[in-house]
Structure formats: C-alpha cells, structure tokens
BALOBA-1460 file (C-alpha; in Angstrom, 3 decimals):
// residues 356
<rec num="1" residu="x" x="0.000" y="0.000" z="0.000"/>
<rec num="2" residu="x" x="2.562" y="2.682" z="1.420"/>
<rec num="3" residu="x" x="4.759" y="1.578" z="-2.921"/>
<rec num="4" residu="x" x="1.250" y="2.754" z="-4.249"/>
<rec num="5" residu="x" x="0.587" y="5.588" z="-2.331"/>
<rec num="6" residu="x" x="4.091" y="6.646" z="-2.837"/>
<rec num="7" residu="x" x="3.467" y="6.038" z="-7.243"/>
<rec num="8" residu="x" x="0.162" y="7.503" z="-6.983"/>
<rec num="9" residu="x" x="2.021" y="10.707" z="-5.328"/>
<rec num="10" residu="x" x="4.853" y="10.332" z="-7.803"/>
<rec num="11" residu="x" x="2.194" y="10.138" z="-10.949"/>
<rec num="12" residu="x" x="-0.395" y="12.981" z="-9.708"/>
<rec num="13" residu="x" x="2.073" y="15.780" z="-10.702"/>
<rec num="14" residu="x" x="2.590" y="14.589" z="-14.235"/>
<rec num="15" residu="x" x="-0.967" y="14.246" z="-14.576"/>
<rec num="16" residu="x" x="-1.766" y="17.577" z="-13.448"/>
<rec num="17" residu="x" x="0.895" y="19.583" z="-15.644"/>
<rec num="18" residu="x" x="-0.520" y="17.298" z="-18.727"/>
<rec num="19" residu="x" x="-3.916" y="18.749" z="-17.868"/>
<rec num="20" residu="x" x="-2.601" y="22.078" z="-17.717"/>
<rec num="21" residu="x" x="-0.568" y="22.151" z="-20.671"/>
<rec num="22" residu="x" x="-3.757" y="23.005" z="-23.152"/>
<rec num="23" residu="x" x="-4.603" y="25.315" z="-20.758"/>
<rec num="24" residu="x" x="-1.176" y="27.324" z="-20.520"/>
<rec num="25" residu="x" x="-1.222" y="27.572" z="-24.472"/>
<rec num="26" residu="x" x="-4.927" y="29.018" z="-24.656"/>
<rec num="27" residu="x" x="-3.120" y="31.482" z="-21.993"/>
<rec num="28" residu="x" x="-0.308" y="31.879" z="-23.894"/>
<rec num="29" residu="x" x="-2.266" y="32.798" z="-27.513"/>
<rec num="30" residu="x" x="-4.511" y="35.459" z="-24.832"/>
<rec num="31" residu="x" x="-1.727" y="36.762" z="-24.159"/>
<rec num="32" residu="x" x="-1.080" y="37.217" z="-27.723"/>
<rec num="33" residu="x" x="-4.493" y="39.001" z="-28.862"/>
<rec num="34" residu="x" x="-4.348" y="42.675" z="-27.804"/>
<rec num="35" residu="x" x="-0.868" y="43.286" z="-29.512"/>
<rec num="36" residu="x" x="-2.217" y="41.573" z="-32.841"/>
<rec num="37" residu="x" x="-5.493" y="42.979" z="-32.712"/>
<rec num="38" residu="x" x="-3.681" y="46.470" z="-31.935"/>
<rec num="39" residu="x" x="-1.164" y="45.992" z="-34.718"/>
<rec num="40" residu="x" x="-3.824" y="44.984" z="-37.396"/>
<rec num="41" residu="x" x="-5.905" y="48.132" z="-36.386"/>
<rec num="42" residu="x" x="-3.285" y="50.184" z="-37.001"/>
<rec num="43" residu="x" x="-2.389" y="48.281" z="-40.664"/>
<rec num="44" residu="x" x="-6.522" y="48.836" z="-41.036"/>
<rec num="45" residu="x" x="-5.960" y="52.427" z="-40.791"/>
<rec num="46" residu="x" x="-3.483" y="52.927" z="-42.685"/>
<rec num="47" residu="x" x="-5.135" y="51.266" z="-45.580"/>
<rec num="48" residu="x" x="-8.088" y="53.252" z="-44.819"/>
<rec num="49" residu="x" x="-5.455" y="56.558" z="-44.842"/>
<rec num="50" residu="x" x="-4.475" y="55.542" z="-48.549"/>
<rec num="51" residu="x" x="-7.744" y="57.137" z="-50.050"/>
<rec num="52" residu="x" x="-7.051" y="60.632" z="-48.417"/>
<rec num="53" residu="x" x="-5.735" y="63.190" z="-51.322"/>
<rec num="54" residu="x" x="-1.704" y="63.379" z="-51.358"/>
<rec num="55" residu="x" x="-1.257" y="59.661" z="-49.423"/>
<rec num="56" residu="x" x="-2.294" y="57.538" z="-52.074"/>
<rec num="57" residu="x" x="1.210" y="57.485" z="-53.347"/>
<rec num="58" residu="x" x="2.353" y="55.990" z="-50.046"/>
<rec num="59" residu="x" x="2.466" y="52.466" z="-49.216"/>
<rec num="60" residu="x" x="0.437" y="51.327" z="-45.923"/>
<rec num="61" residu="x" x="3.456" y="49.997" z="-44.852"/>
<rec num="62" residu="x" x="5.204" y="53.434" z="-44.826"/>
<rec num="63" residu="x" x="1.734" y="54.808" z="-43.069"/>
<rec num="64" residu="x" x="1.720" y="52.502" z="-40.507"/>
<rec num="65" residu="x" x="5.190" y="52.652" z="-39.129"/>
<rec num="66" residu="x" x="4.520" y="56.188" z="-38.840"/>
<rec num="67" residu="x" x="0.947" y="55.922" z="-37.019"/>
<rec num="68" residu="x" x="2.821" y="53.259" z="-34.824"/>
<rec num="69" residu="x" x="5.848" y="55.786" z="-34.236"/>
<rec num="70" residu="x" x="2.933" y="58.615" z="-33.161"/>
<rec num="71" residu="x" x="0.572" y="55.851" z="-31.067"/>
<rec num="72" residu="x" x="3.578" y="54.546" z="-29.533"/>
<rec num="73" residu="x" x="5.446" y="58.264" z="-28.739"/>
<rec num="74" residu="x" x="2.190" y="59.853" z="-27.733"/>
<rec num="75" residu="x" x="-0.176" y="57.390" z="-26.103"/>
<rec num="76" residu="x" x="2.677" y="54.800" z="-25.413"/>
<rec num="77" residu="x" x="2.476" y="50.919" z="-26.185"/>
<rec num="78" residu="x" x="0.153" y="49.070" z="-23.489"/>
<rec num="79" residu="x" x="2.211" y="46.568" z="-21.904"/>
<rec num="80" residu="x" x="-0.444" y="43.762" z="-22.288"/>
<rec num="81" residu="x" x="-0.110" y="44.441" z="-26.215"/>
<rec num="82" residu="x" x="3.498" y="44.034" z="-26.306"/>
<rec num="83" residu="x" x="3.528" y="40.246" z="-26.279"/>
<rec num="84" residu="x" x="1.905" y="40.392" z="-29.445"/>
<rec num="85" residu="x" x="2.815" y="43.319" z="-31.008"/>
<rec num="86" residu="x" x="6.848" y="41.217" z="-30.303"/>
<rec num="87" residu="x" x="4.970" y="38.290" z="-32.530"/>
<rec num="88" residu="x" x="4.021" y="40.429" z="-34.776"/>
<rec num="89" residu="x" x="7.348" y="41.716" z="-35.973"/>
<rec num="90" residu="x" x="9.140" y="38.407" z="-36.023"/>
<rec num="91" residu="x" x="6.304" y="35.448" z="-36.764"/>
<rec num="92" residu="x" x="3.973" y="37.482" z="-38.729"/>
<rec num="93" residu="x" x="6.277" y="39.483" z="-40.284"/>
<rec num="94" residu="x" x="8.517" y="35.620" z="-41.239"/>
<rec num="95" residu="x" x="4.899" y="34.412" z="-42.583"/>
<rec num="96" residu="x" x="4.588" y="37.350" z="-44.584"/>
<rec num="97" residu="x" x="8.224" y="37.499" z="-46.653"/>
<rec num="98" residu="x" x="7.108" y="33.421" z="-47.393"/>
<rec num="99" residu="x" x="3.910" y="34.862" z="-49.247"/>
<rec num="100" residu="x" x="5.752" y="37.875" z="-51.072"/>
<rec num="101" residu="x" x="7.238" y="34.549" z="-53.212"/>
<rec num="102" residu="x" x="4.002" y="33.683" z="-54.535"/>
<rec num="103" residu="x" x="4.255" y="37.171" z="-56.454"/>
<rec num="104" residu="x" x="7.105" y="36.129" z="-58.264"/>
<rec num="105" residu="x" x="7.625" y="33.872" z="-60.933"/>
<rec num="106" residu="x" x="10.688" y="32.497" z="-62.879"/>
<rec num="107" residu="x" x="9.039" y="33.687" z="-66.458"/>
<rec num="108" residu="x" x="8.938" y="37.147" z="-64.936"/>
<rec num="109" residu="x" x="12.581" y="36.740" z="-64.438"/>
<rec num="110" residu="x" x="12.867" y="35.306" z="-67.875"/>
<rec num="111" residu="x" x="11.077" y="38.378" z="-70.132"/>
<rec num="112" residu="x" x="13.583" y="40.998" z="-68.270"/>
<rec num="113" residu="x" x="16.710" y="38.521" z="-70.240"/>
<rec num="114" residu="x" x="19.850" y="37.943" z="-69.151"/>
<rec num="115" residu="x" x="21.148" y="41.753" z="-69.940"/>
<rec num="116" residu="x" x="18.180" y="43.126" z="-67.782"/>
<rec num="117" residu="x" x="18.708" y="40.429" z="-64.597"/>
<rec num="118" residu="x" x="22.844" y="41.656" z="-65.346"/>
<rec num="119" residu="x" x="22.035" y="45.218" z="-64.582"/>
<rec num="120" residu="x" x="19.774" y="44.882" z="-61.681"/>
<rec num="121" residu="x" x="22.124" y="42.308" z="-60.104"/>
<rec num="122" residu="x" x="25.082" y="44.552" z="-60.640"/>
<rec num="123" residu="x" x="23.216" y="47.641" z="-59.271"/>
<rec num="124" residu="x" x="21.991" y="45.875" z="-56.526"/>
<rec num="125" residu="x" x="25.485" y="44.913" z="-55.295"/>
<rec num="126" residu="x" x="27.122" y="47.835" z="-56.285"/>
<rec num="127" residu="x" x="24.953" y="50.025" z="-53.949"/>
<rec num="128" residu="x" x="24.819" y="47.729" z="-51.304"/>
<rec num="129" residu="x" x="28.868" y="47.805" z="-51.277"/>
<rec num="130" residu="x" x="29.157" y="51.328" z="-51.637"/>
<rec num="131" residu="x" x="25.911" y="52.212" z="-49.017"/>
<rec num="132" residu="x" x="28.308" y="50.215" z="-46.189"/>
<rec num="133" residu="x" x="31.039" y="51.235" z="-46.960"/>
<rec num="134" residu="x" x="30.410" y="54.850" z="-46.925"/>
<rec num="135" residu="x" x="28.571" y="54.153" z="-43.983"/>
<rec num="136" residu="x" x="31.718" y="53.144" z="-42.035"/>
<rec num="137" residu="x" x="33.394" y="55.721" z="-43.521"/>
<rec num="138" residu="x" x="31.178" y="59.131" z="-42.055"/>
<rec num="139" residu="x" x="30.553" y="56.828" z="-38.910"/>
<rec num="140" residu="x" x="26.964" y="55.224" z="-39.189"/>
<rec num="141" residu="x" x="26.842" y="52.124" z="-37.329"/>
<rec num="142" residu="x" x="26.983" y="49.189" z="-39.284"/>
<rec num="143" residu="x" x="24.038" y="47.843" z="-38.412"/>
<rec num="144" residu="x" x="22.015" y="50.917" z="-39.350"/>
<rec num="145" residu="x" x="23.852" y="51.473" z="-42.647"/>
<rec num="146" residu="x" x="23.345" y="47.476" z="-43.947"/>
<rec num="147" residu="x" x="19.491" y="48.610" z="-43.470"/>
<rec num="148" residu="x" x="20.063" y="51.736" z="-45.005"/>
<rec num="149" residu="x" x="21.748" y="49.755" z="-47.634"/>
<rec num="150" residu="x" x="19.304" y="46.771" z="-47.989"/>
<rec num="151" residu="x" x="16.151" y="49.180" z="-48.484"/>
<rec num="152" residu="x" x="18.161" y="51.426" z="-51.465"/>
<rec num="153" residu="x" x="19.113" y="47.991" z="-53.227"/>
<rec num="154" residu="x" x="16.769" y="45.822" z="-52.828"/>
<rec num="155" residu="x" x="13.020" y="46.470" z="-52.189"/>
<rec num="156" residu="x" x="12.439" y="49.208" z="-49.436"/>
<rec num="157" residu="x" x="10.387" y="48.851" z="-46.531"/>
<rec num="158" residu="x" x="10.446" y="45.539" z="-47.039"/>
<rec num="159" residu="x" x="14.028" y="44.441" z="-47.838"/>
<rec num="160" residu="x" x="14.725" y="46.717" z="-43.865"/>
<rec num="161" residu="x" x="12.607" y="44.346" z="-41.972"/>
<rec num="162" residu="x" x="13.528" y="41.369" z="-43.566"/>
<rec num="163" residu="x" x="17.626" y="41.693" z="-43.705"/>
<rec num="164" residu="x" x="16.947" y="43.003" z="-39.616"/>
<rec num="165" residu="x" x="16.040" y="39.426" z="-39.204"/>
<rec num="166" residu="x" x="19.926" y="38.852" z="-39.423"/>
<rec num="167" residu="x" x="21.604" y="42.555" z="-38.414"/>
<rec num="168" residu="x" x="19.135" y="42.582" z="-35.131"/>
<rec num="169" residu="x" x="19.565" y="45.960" z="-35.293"/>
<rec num="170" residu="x" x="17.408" y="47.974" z="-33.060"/>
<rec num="171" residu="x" x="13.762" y="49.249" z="-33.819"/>
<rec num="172" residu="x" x="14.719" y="53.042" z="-34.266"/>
<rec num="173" residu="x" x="17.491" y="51.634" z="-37.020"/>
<rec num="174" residu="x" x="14.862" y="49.837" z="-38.813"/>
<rec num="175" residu="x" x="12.633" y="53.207" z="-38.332"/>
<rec num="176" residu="x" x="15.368" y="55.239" z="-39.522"/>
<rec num="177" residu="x" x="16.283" y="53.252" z="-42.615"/>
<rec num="178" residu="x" x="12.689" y="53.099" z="-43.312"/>
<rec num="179" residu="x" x="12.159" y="56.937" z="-43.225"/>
<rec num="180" residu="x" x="15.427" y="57.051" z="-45.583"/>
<rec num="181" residu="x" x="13.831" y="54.607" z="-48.228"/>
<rec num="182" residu="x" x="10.238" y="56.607" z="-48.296"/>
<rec num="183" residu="x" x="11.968" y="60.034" z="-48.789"/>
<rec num="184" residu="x" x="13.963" y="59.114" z="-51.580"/>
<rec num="185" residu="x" x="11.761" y="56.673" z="-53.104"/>
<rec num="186" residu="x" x="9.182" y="59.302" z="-52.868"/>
<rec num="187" residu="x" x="11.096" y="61.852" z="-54.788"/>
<rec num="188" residu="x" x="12.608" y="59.233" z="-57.292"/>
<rec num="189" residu="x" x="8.827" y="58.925" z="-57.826"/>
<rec num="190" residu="x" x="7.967" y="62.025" z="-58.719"/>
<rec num="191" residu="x" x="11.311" y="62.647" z="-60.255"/>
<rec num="192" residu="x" x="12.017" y="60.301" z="-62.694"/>
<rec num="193" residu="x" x="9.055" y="60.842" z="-65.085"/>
<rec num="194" residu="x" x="10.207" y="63.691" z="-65.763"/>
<rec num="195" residu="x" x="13.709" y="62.464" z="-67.356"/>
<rec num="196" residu="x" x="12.897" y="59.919" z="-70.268"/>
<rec num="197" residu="x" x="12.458" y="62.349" z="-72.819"/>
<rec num="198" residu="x" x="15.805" y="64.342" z="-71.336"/>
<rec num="199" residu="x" x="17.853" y="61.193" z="-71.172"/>
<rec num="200" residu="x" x="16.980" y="60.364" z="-74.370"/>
<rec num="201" residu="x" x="14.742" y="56.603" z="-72.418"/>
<rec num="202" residu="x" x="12.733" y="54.559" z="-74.546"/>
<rec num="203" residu="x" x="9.901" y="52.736" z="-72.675"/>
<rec num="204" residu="x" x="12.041" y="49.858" z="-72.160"/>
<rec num="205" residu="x" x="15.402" y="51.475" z="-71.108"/>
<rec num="206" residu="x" x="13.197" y="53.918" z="-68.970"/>
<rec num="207" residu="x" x="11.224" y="50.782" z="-67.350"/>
<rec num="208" residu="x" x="14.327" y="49.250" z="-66.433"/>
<rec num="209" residu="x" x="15.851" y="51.929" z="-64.949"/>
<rec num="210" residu="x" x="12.700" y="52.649" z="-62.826"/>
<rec num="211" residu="x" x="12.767" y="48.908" z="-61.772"/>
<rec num="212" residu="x" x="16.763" y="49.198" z="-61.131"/>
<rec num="213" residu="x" x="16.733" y="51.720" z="-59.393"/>
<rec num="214" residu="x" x="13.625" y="53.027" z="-57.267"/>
<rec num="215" residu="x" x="13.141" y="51.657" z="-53.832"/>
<rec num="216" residu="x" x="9.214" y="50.332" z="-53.290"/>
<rec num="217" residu="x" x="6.832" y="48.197" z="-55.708"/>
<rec num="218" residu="x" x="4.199" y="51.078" z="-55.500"/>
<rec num="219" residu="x" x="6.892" y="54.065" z="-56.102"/>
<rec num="220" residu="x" x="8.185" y="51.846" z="-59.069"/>
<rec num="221" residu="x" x="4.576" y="51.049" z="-60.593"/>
<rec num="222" residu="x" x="3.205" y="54.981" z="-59.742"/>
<rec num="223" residu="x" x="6.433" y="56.363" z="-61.751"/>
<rec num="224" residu="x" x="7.237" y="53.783" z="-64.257"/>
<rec num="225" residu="x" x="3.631" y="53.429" z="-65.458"/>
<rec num="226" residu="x" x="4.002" y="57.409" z="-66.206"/>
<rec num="227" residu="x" x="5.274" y="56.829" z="-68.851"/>
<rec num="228" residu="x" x="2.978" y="54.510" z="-70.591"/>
<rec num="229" residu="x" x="1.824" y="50.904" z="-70.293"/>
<rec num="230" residu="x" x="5.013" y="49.228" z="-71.730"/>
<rec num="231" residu="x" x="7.007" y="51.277" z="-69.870"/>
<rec num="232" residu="x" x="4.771" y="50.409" z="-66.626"/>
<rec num="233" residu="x" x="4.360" y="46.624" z="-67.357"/>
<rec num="234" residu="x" x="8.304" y="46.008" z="-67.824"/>
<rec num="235" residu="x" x="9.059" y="48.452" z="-65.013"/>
<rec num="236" residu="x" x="7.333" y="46.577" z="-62.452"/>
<rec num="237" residu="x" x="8.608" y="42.837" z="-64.054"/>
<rec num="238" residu="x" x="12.225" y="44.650" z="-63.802"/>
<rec num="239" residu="x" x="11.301" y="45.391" z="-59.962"/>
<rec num="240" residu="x" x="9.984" y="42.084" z="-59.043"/>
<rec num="241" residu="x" x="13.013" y="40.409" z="-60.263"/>
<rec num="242" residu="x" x="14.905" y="42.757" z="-58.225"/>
<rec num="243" residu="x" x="12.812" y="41.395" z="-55.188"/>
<rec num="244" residu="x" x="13.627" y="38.104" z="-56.102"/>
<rec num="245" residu="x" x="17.350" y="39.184" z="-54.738"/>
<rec num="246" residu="x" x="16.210" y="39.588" z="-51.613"/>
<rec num="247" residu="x" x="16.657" y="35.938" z="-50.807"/>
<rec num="248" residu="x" x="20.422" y="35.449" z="-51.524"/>
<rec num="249" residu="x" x="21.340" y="39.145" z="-49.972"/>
<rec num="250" residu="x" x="19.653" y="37.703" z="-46.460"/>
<rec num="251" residu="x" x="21.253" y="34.429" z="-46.927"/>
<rec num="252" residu="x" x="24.655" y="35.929" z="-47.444"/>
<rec num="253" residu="x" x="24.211" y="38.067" z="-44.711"/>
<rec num="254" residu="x" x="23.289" y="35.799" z="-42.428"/>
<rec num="255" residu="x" x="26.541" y="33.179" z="-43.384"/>
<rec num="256" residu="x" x="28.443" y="36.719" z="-43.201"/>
<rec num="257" residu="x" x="26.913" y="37.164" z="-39.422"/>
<rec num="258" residu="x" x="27.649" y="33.199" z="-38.292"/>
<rec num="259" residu="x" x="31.219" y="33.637" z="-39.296"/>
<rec num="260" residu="x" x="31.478" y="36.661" z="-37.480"/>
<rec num="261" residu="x" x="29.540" y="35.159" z="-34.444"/>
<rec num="262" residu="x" x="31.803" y="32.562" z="-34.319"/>
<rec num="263" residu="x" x="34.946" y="34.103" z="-34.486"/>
<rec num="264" residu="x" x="33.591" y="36.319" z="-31.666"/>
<rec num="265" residu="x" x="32.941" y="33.287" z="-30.028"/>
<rec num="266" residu="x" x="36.110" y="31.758" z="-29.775"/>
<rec num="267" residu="x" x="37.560" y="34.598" z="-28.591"/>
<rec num="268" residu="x" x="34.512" y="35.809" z="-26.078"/>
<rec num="269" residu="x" x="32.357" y="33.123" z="-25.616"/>
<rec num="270" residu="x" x="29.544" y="35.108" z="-28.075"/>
<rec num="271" residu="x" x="26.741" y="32.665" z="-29.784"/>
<rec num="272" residu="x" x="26.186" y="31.477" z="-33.677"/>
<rec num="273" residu="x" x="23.687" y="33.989" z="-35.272"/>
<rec num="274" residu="x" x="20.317" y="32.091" z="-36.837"/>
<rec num="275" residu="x" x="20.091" y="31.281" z="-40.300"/>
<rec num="276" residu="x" x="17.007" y="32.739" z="-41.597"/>
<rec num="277" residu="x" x="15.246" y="29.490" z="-42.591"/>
<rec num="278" residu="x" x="11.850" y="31.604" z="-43.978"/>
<rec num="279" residu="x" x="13.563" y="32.841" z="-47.180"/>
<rec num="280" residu="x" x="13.919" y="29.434" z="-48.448"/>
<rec num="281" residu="x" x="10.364" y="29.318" z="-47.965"/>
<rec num="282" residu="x" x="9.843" y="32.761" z="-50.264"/>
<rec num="283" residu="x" x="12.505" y="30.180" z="-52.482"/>
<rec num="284" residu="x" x="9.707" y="27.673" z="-52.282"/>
<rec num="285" residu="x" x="7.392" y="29.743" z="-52.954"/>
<rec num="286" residu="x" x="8.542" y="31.185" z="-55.876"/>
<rec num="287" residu="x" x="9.180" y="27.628" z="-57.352"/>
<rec num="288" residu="x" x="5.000" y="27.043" z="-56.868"/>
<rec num="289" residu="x" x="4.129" y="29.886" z="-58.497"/>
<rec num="290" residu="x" x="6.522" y="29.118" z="-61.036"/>
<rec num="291" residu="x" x="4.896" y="25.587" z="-61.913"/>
<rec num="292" residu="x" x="1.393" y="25.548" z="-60.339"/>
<rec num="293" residu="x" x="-1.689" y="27.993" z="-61.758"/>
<rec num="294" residu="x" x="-2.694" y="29.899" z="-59.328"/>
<rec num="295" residu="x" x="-6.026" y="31.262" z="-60.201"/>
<rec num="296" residu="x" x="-6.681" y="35.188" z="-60.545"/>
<rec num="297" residu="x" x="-8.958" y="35.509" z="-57.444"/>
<rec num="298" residu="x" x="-6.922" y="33.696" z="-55.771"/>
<rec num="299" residu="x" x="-3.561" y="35.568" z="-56.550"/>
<rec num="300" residu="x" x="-5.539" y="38.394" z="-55.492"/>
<rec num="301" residu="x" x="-6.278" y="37.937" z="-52.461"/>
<rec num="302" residu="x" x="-2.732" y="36.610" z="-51.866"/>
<rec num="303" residu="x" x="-1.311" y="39.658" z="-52.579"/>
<rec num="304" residu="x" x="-3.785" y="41.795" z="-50.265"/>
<rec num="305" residu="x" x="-2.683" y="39.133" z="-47.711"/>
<rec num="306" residu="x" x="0.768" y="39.335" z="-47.804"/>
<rec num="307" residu="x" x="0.616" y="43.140" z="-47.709"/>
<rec num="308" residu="x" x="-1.928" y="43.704" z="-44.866"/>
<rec num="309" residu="x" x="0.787" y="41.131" z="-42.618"/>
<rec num="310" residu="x" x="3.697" y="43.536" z="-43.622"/>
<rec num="311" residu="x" x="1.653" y="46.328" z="-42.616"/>
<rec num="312" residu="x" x="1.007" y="44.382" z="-39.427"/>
<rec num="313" residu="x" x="4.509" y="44.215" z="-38.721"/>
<rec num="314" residu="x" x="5.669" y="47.699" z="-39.643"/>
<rec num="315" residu="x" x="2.850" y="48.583" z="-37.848"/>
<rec num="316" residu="x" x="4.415" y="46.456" z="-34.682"/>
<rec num="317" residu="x" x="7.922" y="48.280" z="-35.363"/>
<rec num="318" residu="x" x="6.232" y="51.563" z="-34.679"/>
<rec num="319" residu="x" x="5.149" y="51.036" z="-31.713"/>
<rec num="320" residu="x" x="8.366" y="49.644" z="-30.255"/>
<rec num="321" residu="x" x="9.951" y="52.650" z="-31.714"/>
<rec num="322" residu="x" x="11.096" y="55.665" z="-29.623"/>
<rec num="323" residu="x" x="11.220" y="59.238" z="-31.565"/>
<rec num="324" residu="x" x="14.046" y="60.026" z="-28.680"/>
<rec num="325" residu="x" x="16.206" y="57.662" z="-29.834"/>
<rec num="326" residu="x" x="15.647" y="57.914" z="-33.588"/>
<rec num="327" residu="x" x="16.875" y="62.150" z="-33.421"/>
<rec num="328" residu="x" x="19.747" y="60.688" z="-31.185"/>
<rec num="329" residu="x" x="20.756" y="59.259" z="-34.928"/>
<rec num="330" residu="x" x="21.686" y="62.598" z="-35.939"/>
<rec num="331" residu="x" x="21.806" y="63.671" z="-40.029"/>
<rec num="332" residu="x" x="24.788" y="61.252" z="-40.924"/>
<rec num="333" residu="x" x="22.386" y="58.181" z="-41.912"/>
<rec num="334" residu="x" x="20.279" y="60.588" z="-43.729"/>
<rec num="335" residu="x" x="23.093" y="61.911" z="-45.566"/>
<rec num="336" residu="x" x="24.012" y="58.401" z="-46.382"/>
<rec num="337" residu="x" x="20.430" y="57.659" z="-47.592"/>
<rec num="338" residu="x" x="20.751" y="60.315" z="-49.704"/>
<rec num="339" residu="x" x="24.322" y="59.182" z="-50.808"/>
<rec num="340" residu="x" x="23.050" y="55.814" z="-51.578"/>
<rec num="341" residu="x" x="20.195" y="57.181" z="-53.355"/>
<rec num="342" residu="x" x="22.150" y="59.364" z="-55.754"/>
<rec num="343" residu="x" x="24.418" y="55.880" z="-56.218"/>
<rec num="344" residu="x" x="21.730" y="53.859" z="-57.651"/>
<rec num="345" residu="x" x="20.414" y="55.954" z="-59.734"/>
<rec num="346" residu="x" x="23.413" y="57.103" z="-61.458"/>
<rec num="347" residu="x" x="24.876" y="53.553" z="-61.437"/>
<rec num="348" residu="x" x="21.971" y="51.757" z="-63.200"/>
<rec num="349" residu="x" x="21.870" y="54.408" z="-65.287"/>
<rec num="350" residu="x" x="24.918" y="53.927" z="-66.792"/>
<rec num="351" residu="x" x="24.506" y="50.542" z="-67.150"/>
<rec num="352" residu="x" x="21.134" y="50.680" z="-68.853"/>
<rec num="353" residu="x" x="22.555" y="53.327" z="-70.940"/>
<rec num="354" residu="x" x="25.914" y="51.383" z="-71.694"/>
<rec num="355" residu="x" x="23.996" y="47.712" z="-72.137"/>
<rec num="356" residu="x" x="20.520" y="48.154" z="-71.662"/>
C-alpha cells in the first residue's frame, strides 16, 4: 500500500501539468491578442489613410510605421499588447516574406533577359557595397547602414525588416532606414518621369531603370507606369526580379553574421547567429508559383494578404519605436540615404545606358 501511495504521489504531478498544458497555451495565444489585434488596427488604418488626397502614393506599410511611431510616442504601447505586437514583428512578419514569393515567378525573371537580370544584379550589389562602406566611412553604425543599404538595393520597406532578421539591429534603425527609403523613393517617384524624354529613355530602357533603381513596388509602378503601359508593365517585371534578390542578400548576410559570431565566439564566448530558414520558404514559394496555376482571385487575395501582414509588422515596429532615440541618430544616416540614393540611380543608369 505505502509503494502505491508513494506512485500515486509520484504520478499525480505529471498528470496535473498534462492537464494544464492546453490550458497554458490558450493562456499563452490570450496573451497574444491585444498586440495583434492592436497591430492589425493600425495596418486597417493605414489602408483606410491611402484614399485621403496626397497619401495615395504611399504604401500602408510606410503609413503605418509612422501611425505606430505617433501611437507609440504619444499614447505609449500598453504593456499587455506588447507580447503580441513582439509576434508580430518576427512570426507574422517571417509568414509574410514566405507569401511575397508567390508574387514572383521564374518567367517574370525570364522576359527581363539575361542583360536586364545583369544590370539589376550589378546595381543591386554595387549600392549595397558602396551604401556600407560609406557608412563606415562618415561613422553610421553598421548595423544601421546594412538597413540603409538593404532598403536602397533591394526592395524598401520591405528588404529593412527582412535583412533586420539577421543585423538585429534595433527598432529606431529599422525606423530610420525606413524613413530614408520613403523620402527618396518618394522623390525618385515624382522625379524620374520627368527624365525619359531628357535622357533620351525609350519605354524599355526607362522601365528598367525605374525597376533598377527606385526603392518600393508602389513608387516603381506609380512612376514607371508614367510613362505609358510598356514602360509600366516592364518596369514593375524589372522590380519584381529585383525582389527576387532579396533571398540570396539575407542568406549571405546571415553566413556573413555566423562567421562573425563565431569568431567572436572563440575569442569571447559570443553565440552562432540564426540562419534565416523563412527565405527558403519565399525560395519555395517562388518555385510554386513558377509551376502551379494559381487562379486570378486567388492571386488576389494573396497579394492583399501578404501586404496587410507587412503592414502588421511595420505597424508592430512603430510602436516599439522611440522618436528620442531615432533624433539621437543625428543627419549622418540621412546623408548616407541620400548618398546611396544618388548611387543607384546614377549607377543603373549607366549601365542601362551602356547595355541596356
């Protein structure tokens, strides 16, 4: 009796954490709610925001890190939100780079030919050299100037929140290199439509350049579709292949960070940086768009998706953001937005002019 009582005491606590496991993760996922729900109100509003006169230029995403910069500086983040506004910028934000692949197919690569994918792989590794290393030179931080650098080259907003997945850089970086790719975006929008005829652009030349060159999708589409529908339709192919890059610039990164990680580690104990295992999902992706049909409605609401969970977690980076901290940053990153900015422009260019 006394070897039963004593298993009976020794098996009740097991049986009582089992019952409480599915408990503790309906707790946990509670937990969770408030900082999602707040997140996707904010990425609701900023849709919403889109049909005012003078924002429909803007993406949400660029509206919603700023409403979550002025929630988060003025009202200040609850702290029963922050559990899931922390999900939010990593999980959701993971889930959503997957999707963007289902936006990209290898055909699209295909119709911009092997000159085309030459120039936009060029310029995108040009710029991303140059952006760091002028970065180190005037004395941005590193990790602040690969964002910097990642948003010029590669695909704006976007291209910041997925390469922080490896830099880890801090949420007024990612603020700050976000702010640099809408102003310059913004006036590479309005800009370049005026220059075909002065730079002597076909619709072609001029479409590639825009897709080279310009930071977001919807700055891209809003300026290369200026001038005309060819111009438009190969502009946004030539920008889409550019975000196609995305995946090998965050993989090299990453392999870049592990070496350094362990270096620092044999000489101060430091740990191995993550790979970031979700871009070979956007890989995967992009290989089932490639062979499966997708139909229309479907793609459609795909795309809607995938942008409403970046503007979730841009949304979430604004309201871990601190305005303090961002003018603590001082003009230099601007400056090198600006640097980087001029770069690309006048480096695909050249090469568009030269090859293109």
């Amino acid at each position: 009796m006394n070897a039963l009582t004593r298993t009976e005491t020794t098996l009740s606590p097991t049986r009582s954490q089992a019952g409480r496991q599915p408990a503790r993760g309906r707790h946990d996922n509670a937990r969770l709610l408030p900082g999602l729900l707040l997140a996707a109100g904010i990425a609701a509003l900023a849709f919403a925001l889109r049909h005012l006169p003078g924002l429909g230029s803007f993406s949400p995403m660029i509206i919603a890190i700023v409403l979550g910069i002025a929630f988060h500086n003025l009202a200040g983040t609850p702290d029963q939100a922050k559990p899931g506004v922390a999900f939010s910028m990593r999980k959701v934000l993971r889930f959503a780079i997957i999707l963007l692949g289902l936006q990209l197919t290898a055909s699209q690569v295909a119709e911009v030919g092997i000159t085309g994918v030459a120039i936009i792989a060029a310029t995108l590794v040009a710029t991303f050299t140059f952006t760091v290393w002028l970065g180190r030179l005037i004395g941005v931080e590193q990790k602040l100037a690969e964002l910097i650098a990642a948003g010029t080259s590669i695909c704006g907003a976007s291209a910041v929140i997925a390469t922080n997945t490896v830099t880890k850089a801090s949420d007024e970086d990612v603020a700050y290199a976000v702010a640099c790719v809408t102003v310059f975006g913004s006036i590479a929008m309005f800009g370049y439509p005026l220059l075909p005829g002065l730079l002597q652009l076909g619709p072609h030349a001029y479409g590639l350049w825009a897709g080279a060159s310009i930071h977001e999708i919807a700055q891209v589409v809003a300026a290369a579709f200026q001038d005309g529908q060819q111009a438009g339709e190969f502009g946004t192919v030539a920008k889409l292949t550019r975000v196609l890059m995305l995946a090998p610039v965050v993989i090299t990164l990453s392999l870049a960070a592990r070496q350094r990680a362990r270096s620092s580690r044999a000489t101060q104990g430091g740990t191995t940086a993550p790979m970031p295992w979700f871009v070979l999902g956007f890989i995967a992706m992009v290989g089932v768009n490639s062979l499966v049909d997708i139909p229309a409605d479907a793609k459609t609401w795909i795309v809607a998706l995938t942008t409403f969970l970046l503007t979730m977690a841009l949304a979430a980076m604004g309201l871990e953001t601190d305005i303090r901290k961002l003018r603590a940053k001082g003009l230099r990153p601007l400056f090198l937005g600006l640097a980087a900015f001029l770069f690309i422009a006048t480096f695909s260019l050249m090469l568009v002019k030269l090859l293109g």
